[in-house]
C-alpha positions in Angstrom: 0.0 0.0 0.0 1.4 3.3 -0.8 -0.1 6.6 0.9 -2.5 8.6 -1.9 -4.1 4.9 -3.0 -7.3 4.3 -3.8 -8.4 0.9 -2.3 -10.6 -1.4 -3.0 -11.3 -4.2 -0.3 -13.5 -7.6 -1.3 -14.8 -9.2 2.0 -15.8 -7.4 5.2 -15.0 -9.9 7.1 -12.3 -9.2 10.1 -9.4 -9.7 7.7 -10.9 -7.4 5.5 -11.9 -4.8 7.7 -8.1 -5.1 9.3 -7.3 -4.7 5.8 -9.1 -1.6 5.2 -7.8 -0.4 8.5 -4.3 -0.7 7.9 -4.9 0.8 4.1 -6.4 4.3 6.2 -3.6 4.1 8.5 -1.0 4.2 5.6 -2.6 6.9 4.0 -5.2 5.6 1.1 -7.3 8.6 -0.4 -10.2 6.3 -0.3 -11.4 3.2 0.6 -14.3 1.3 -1.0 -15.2 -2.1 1.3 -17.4 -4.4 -0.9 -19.5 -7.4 0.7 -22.4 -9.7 -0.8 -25.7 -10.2 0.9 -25.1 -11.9 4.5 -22.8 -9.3 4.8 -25.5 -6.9 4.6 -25.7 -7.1 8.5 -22.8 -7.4 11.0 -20.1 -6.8 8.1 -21.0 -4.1 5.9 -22.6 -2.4 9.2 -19.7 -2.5 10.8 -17.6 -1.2 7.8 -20.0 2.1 8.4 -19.6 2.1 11.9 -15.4 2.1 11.5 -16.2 5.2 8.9 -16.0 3.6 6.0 -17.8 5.9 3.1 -18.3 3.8 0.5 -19.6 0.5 1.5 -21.2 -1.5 -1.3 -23.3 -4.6 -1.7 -22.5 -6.9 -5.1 -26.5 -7.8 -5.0 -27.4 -3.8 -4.6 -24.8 -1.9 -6.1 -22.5 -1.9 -9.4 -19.4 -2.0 -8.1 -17.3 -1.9 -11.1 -19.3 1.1 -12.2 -19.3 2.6 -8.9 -15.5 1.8 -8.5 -14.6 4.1 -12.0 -17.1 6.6 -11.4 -14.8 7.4 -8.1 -11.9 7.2 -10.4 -12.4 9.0 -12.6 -12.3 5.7 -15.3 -8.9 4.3 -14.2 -9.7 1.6 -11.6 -8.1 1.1 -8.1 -4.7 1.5 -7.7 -4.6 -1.5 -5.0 -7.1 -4.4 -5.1 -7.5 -6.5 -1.8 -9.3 -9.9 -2.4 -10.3 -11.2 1.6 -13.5 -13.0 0.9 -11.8 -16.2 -1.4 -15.4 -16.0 -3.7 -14.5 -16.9 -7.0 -16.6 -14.0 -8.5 -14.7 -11.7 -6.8 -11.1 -12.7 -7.6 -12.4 -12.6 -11.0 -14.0 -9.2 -10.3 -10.5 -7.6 -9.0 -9.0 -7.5 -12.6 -12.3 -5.2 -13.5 -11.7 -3.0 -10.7 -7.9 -2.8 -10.8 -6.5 0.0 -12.9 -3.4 -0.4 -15.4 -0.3 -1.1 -13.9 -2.3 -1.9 -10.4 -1.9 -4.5 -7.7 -4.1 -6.9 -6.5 -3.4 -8.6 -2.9 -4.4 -12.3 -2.6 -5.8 -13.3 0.9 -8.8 -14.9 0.9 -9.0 -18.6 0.5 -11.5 -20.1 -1.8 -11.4 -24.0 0.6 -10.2 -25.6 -2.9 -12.6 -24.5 -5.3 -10.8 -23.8 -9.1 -11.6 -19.9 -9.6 -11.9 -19.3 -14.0 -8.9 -16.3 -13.7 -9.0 -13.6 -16.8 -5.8 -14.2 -17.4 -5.5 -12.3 -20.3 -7.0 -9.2 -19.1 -4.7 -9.2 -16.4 -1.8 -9.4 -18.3 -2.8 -6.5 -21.0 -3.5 -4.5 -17.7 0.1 -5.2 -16.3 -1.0 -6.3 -13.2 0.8 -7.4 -10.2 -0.6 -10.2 -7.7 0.5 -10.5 -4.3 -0.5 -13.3 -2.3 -0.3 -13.2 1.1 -1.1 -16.1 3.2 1.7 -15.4 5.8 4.3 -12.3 6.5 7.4 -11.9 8.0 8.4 -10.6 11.7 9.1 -6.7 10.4 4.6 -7.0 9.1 3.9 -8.3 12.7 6.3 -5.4 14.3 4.7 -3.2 11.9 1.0 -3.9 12.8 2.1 -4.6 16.5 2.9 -0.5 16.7 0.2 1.0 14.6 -2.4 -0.8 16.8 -0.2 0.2 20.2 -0.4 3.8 18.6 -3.8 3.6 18.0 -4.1 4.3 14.3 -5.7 0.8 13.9 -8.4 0.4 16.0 -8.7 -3.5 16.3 -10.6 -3.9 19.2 -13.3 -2.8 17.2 -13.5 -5.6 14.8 -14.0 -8.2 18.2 -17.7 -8.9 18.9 -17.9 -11.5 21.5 -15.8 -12.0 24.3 -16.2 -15.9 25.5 -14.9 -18.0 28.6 -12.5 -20.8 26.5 -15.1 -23.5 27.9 -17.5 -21.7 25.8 -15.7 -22.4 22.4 -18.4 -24.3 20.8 -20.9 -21.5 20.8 -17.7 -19.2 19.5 -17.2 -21.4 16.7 -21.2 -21.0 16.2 -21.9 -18.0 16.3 -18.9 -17.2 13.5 -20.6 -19.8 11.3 -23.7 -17.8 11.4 -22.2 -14.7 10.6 -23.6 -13.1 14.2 -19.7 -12.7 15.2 -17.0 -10.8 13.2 -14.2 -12.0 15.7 -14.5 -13.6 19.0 -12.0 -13.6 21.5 -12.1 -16.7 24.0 -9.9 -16.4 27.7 -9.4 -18.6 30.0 
């Protein structure tokens, strides 16, 4: 992420929203969070609640249109794909400008995803994935959370005994959690 960005961030979930979090921390010049319908609730609501502007829904809202009209036509300058739908790694290469990036983190639990290949290469894309980071990102996220620039206790909706971990695990499965935090 470079400061001046414009963002766009696929999932709402509490990687996403992290993701969003850390993008206004390091400057972006806007963020657009993106979610499908059972994120309408919890996700996309909390997305508002952190500040978030422009929050869309994929079943409401066109976000490819939505995403140029804010640009001006040229796309997002960084991509961030939390969610691991296949429709929306295929979306990021609409909503990417020339020459952008698009950050690979959600997992689609083995399905094959149909990549536009092609487009992505005419657009000179670069893909990062990210599926684990190195001590100096921990460090990194470590102090911008201690300085308070990344509110993360936001994101935590339950707070559970450990012997409760069943009902944790439940209530993420039913989308009425964002990120549960279990003690002993």
């Amino acid at each position: 992420m470079v400061a001046g960005d414009f963002v766009v961030v696929l999932g709402p979930g509490p990687i996403g929203l992290l993701s969003a979090l850390a993008a206004r921390a390091a400057g972006a010049r806007h963020i657009v969070l993106v979610g499908a319908p059972p994120d309408e609730g919890l996700r996309l609501g909390k997305a508002r609640e952190l500040g978030f502007q422009t929050v869309l829904n994929v079943a409401k809202d066109n976000v490819t249109q939505a995403v140029m009209d804010l640009t001006g036509g040229i796309g997002a300058d960084l991509v961030i794909e939390c969610s691991g739908a296949p429709a929306a790694i295929v979306a990021t290469v609409d909503l990417v400008r020339k020459k952008g990036r698009i950050c690979a983190i959600g997992l689609t639990g083995g399905k094959t995803v149909d990549f536009p290949w092609e487009k992505a290469s005419f657009k000179v894309v670069d893909i990062y994935f990210s599926l684990s980071t190195s001590y100096t990102s921990w460090d990194r996220s470590i102090h911008l959370i201690a300085g308070g620039q990344i509110p993360a206790e936001q994101i935590i909706t339950h707070r559970l005994p450990l012997s409760e971990w069943e009902a944790a695990f439940a209530e993420i499965e039913a989308q009425r959690a964002l990120k549960v935090i279990l003690h002993p």
